[in-house]
C-alpha positions, 0 to 999 in steps of 0.5 A: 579789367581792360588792357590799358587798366591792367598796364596802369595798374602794372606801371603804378605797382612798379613805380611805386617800388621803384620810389621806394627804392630810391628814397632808401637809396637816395638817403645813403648816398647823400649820407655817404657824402664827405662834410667840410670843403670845398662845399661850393665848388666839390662837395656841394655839386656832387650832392645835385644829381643824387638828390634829384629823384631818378628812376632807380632802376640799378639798384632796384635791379640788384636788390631784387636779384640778390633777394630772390637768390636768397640775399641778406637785404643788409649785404646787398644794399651798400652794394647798391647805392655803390651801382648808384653813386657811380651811374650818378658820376657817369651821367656828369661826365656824360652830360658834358661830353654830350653837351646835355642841358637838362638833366632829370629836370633841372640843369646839368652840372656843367651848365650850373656850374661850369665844366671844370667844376662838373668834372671834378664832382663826377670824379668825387662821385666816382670815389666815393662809389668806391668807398661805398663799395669797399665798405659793403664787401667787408660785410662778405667773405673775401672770395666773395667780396673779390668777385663783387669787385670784379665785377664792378671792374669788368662793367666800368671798361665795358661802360667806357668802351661803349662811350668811347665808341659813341663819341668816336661815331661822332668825332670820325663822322661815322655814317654807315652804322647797322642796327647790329653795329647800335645793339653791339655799342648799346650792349657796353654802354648801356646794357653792362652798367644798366641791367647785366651787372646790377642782376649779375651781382645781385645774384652773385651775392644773393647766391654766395656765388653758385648762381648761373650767370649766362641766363642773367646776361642774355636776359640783361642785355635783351631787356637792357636793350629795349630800354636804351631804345625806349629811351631814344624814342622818349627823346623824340616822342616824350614831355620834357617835364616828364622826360626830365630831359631835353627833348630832341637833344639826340638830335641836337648831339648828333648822336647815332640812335636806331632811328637815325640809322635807319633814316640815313638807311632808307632816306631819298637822296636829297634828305640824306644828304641834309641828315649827313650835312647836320651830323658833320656840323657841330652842335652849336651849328646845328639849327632848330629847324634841321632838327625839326625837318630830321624828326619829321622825316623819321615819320615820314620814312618809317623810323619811328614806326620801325625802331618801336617794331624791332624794341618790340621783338627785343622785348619777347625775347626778353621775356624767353629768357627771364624764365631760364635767368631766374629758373633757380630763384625763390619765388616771391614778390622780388621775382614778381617785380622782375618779371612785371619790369619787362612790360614796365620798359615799353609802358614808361614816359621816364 
């Protein structure tokens, strides 16, 4: 079987799982949803997101740590859709403070529906994760179910920190971002909520909380990195329709993505200076042109061709680290799918 058979096969294998997982958990959080009104202005809105098929990677994260650490599937599920239901809230507000249009292929809620009205269903959202994961640990005991909330505690403020930190770039005009300064904000804003807390609490309860934790965080944030940085690439390089975003939208945003950084770095004076009179604009003042003319100097600078290089080295060291993060779990189809992730995130359109 040639390489790119095997890596078809891989990426089949995973996405099969990962539709799996989403269906089941699709159903409990449209399940855990409030009935009665308001439903055209709160209850149906917050039902949108989470009925549109998303990737699922959170809660299959949590899922097949807690399983491989020995986990009863019953105790780890609510939990999950609990990881899910709040990325769902996260990616409303995130999409209005952004202003995103699409999202997974269709309109965000703010464009739907209005700011005001998007606001309100991600902050449902929000409660209703809470309620969800309020019900899921008292299936645990009470130590336990502390940790868990814990836990999601630690991962909301460092979720915030980072897009506090994003905006900030942007809202200050920040020019002078390192490669070290985006792997520091990615690790709070994507790597906590994305990888690092889904393994962190699967495995606590899968283990009744004697698992070693340090191994899961430098494999999460390691992995959670390359995937942040194949999303930004998705973003520059994908299909709309497959992506289920706007393409180029980074752009459009202003937002400080690796490539970016390293074309601010590297860029003759006259195209730095067109990249730095874009990013001091507004995005309604941001034309389509700028943003052709700054994704055509990423490949004529190298910024692609760098960024897919350094994700690259972040993925072995990934791959260093799965072994001592699961060295203590049982081994079986849920580590299997852990272990074929790692590759997954390099080969995904999506």
């Amino acid at each position: 079987m040639t390489d790119a058979a095997q890596r078809q096969d891989l990426i089949t294998e995973v996405e099969s799982r990962l539709r799996r997982v989403a269906r089941t958990v699709r159903r409990s959080m449209l399940d855990a949803m409030p009935d009665g009104e308001p439903v055209q202005w709160l209850y149906g809105p917050m039902r949108e997101y989470p009925s549109r098929p998303g990737k699922a990677l959170r809660p299959a994260l949590c899922l097949s740590a807690g399983r491989a650490f020995g986990g009863d599937p019953n105790d780890l599920l609510g939990i999950a859709v609990a990881i899910e239901l709040l990325h769902n809230a996260f990616l409303v507000h995130d999409d209005i403070a952004d202003g995103s249009e699409m999202r997974r292929g269709r309109p965000t809620l703010a464009a739907a529906h209005g700011m005001a009205a998007a606001l309100n269903a991600g902050d449902g959202l929000a409660i209703v994760a809470s309620q969800v994961l309020r019900r899921a640990t008292r299936r645990l005991d009470r130590d336990l179910a502390d940790l868990v909330w814990g836990e999601f505690d630690t991962m909301a403020l460092r979720t915030l920190e980072g897009q506090a930190t994003e905006v900030g770039w942007q809202l200050d005009n920040v020019e002078n971002v390192t490669p070290e300064d985006y792997l520091n904000l990615i690790m709070h804003k994507t790597c906590w909520y994305t990888t690092i807390h889904p393994l962190r609490v699967g495995a606590i309860v899968g283990s009744r909380g004697t698992a070693e934790l340090t191994g899961l965080v430098r494999f999460g944030f390691h992995f959670g990195a390359a995937f942040q940085i194949r999303d930004d690439l998705l973003n520059l390089l994908g299909d709309e329709h497959t992506y289920g975003k706007e393409i180029l939208g980074d752009l459009f945003e202003g937002k400080r993505t690796l490539p970016l950084v390293h074309l601010l770095s590297t860029a003759a004076d006259a195209d730095r200076e067109l990249v730095r009179d874009h990013l001091r604009r507004t995005r309604a003042q941001r034309s389509v042109e700028t943003v052709r003319t700054i994704r055509a100097l990423m490949d004529d600078y190298g910024s692609i061709t760098f960024t897919s290089e350094y994700a690259e080295g972040i993925l072995l060291v990934a791959e260093e680290y799965f072994e001592q993060a699961f060295a203590d779990a049982r081994p079986g189809s849920d580590l299997d799918f852990l272990r074929a992730l790692v590759p997954y995130v390099w080969a995904r359109w999506r």
